[in-house]
C-alpha positions in Angstrom: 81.1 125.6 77.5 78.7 128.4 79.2 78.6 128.3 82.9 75.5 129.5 84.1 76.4 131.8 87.7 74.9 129.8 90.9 71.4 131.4 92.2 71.9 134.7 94.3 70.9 133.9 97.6 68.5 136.1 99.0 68.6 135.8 103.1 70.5 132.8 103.0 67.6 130.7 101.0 68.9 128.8 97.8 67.0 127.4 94.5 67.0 124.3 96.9 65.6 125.9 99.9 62.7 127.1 98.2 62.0 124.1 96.4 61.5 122.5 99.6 59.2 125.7 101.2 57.3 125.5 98.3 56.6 121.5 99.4 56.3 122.3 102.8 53.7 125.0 102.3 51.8 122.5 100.1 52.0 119.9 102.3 50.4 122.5 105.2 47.8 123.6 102.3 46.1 120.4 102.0 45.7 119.8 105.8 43.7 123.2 106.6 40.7 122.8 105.3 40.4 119.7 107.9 41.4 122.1 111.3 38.5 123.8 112.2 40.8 126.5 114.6 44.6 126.9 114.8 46.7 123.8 115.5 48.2 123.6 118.8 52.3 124.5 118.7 53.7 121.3 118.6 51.5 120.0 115.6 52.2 123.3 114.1 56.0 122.6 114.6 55.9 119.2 113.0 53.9 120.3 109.9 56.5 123.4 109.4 59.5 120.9 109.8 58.7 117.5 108.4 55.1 117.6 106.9 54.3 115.2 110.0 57.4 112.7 108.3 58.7 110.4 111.0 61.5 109.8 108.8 63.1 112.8 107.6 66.6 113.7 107.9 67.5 117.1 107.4 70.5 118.7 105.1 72.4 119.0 108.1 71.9 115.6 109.8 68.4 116.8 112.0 66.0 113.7 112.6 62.6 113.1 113.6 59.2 115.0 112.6 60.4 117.9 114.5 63.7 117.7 112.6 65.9 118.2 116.1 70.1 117.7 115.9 71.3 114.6 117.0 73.6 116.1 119.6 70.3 117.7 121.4 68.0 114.9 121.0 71.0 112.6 122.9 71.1 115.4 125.5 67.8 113.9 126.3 67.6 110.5 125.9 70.2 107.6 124.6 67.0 106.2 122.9 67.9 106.2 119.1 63.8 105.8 118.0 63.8 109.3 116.2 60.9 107.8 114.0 58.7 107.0 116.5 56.3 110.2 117.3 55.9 109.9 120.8 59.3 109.5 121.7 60.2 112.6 119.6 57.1 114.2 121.7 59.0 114.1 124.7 62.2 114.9 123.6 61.3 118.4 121.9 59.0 118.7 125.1 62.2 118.2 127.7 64.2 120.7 124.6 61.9 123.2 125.0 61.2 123.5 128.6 64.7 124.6 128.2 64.2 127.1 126.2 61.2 128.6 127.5 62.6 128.6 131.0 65.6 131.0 129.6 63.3 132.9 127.7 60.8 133.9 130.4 64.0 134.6 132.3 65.0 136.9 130.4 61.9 138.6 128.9 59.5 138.1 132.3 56.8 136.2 129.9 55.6 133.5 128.0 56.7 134.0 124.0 54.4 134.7 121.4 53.6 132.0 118.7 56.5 133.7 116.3 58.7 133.6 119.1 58.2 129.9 120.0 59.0 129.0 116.7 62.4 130.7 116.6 63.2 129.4 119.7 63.4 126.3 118.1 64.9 127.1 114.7 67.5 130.0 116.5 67.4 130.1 120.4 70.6 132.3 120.5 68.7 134.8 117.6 65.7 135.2 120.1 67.9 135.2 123.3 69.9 138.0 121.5 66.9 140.2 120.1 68.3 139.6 116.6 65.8 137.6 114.2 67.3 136.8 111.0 64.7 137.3 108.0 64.7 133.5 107.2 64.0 132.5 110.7 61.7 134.9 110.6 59.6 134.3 107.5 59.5 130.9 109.3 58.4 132.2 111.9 55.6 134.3 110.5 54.0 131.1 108.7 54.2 129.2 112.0 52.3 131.8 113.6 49.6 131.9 110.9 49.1 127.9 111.2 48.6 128.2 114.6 46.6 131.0 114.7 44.5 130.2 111.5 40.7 130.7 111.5 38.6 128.9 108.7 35.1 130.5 110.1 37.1 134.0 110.5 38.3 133.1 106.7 34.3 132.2 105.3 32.7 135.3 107.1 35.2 137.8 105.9 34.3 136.2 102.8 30.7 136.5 103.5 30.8 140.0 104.1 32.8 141.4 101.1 30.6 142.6 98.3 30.7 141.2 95.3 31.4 142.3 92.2 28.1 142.6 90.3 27.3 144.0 86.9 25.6 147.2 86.7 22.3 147.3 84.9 
């Protein structure tokens, strides 16, 4: 019997991985057209993370839309209602009030959309100036959801000539 060698992993990601980007980014997909600007962060975060799914569990055991670790979400509350959205709200709220208080200490500033994002996927990455490529691929898409334009989109559109026959 043949074994086929596992998939190289480029940066970490697996055949597995991508599978689920590629669903992730389809889920996102089918929601822009109804946004008329960016989404706010938060929103953002849950679409990246879950697809909005109150229910996920993540490979490595992370829970709620936001997909946060057990062991941080009980650093915030003994409540054990990870499906329930407003709950998980207010726990990645309290997490990242955290986060951004460490980062503005050490950076003087408010982080950029790309950096908000890996604060949540790798604080100690952003807190050591060392972005992974993963994280920030991640990080990149987050950025373009929140930042995404659809009138921007339509007049760039607009103004591009088209290709037209010569006669």
């Amino acid at each position: 019997m043949v074994q086929t060698p596992p998939m190289p992993e480029y940066w970490g990601v697996t055949r597995s991985d991508l599978n689920l980007e590629s669903m992730k980014l389809a889920l996102i997909f089918c929601f822009l057209p109804m946004m008329a600007f960016g989404m706010d962060r938060l929103s953002a975060l849950s679409q990246i993370e879950s697809g909005d799914n109150d229910q996920a569990i993540g490979k490595a055991g992370e829970i709620s839309r936001y997909q946060v670790m057990k062991n941080e979400w009980r650093s915030v509350t003994p409540s054990t209602n990870y499906r329930d959205p407003s709950t998980a709200k207010q726990v990645v709220q309290v997490l990242f009030q955290r986060r951004l208080a460490r980062f503005e200490q050490i950076y003087r500033r408010p982080p950029t959309d790309f950096e908000f994002y890996a604060l949540w996927n790798a604080p100690s990455q952003v807190y050591n100036r060392r972005i992974s490529p993963t994280v920030a691929a991640r990080a990149r898409r987050f950025s373009n959801l929140c930042q995404w334009e659809p009138t921007a989109t339509a007049t760039a559109q607009k103004a591009a000539p088209s290709a037209q026959p010569m006669s």
